[in-house]
Steps between C-alpha positions, in 0.01 A plus 500: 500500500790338375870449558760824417656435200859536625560220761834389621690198318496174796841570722327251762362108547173585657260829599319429796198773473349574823125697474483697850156707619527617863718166589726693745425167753589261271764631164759453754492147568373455132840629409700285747359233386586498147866634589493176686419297212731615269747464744388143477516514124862552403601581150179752450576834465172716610322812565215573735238752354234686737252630329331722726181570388368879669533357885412730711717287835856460515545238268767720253666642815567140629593371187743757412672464839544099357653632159699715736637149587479259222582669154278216347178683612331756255197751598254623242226759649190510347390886555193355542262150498517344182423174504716187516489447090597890499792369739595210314502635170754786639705216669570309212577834274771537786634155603892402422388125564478230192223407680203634759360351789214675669529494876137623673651763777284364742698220559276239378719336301717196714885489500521123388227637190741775386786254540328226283444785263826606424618155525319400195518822315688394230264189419247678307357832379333556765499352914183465572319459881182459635362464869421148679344656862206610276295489828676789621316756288160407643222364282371760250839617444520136356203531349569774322875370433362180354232670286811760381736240359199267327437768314868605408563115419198453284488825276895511479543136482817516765514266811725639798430411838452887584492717196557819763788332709855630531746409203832516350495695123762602240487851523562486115160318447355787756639768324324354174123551622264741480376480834179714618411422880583720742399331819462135638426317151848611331627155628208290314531743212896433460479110548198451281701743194820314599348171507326546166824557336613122542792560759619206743354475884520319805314534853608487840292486800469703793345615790360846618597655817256783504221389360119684578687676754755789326343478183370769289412383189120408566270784456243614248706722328759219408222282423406751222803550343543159489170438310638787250834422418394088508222687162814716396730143485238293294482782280894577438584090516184351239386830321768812470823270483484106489799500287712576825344290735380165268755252667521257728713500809688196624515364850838395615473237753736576800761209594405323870 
């Protein structure tokens, strides 16, 4: 799957994409708490895009009674469940932001996070952020976290903190890939092709509030397609097209 090919010039700063399955408990705090942080980030002009992706809860009733209120707030309805990369790919075909932020609609994601995100948006390509409370995913979602990014670093030669973590892009440089995941691994997929094509990066920390508790991502099937589209990268990045992806990217180191 990949992006339409008629997407909307950038009217906006910043596209705050929010993936949403059966989240009825928790989009609308989600949402209030990025209003809040915008609120707290003058000068950035933004939109708020729910993806919903086939819920089968209230989560589009309650957020369209919020766009009901604030203008900023955008609902896409998946007719049915197909996948976060599915999501994200139709996200970025639609976002009016310069640049994207992916905002998990369970909340995970802390307000002072977000805020250091946009703070620092304009200081490289792309915003970077990985997790410090590692402990709060239990111990073989570690294990199988650790043993995850070894093997992105060492057979894409790319050294994040958290090659899956939330991020600021260009939604130019997004619109430019050919992207091919269509569940959890579309975020590797996108910072490893992204990456690979020499663009500027910094990292900020963070902590989770969720953590094993709220979190769907761990189950076989997820562990399979991450297996296939990690085989599907190696062979697009070092054997199908190494011309796009042969540079190097450059760490920006953030002022203290």
């Amino acid at each position: 799957m990949h992006p339409e090919k008629s997407t909307p010039p950038p009217t906006l700063d910043l596209t705050l994409v929010v993936p949403a399955l059966n989240e009825e408990r928790n989009i609308a705090g989600t949402l209030a708490a990025i209003s809040q942080v915008l609120s707290s980030s003058p000068g950035k002009s933004a939109e708020m895009l729910v993806v919903d992706d086939g819920s089968t809860d209230r989560t589009a009733a309650v957020v369209g009674e919020i766009s009901g209120r604030d203008p900023r707030v955008v609902l896409i309805r998946n007719p049915r469940n197909l996948g976060l990369g599915a999501s994200l790919q139709l996200a970025i075909a639609r976002a009016a932001g310069r640049q994207l932020l992916i905002v998990p609609g369970d909340n995970d994601l802390p307000a002072a996070t977000l805020t250091e995100l946009i703070r620092n948006s304009d200081k490289a390509d792309m915003v970077m952020c990985y997790f410090e409370n590692r402990e709060q995913r239990g111990r073989m979602r570690n294990i199988l976290s650790t043993l995850f990014g070894l093997a992105y670093t060492t057979c894409f030669d790319v050294f994040p903190q958290y090659i899956n973590g939330p991020c600021v892009y260009p939604v130019a440089n997004l619109r430019g890939l050919r992207l091919f995941s269509t569940r959890f691994s579309i975020v590797a997929e996108i910072n490893v092709k992204l990456l690979r094509q020499g663009v500027t990066f910094i990292e900020v920390a963070s902590w989770r509030q969720v953590g094993m508790k709220g979190s769907s991502s761990f189950s076989l099937r997820n562990l399979g397609e991450a297996a296939s589209v990690f085989c599907r990268l190696l062979y697009d990045v070092h054997v199908a097209n190494p011309q796009d992806y042969s540079r190097r990217p450059v760490r920006v180191t953030l002022d203290r």
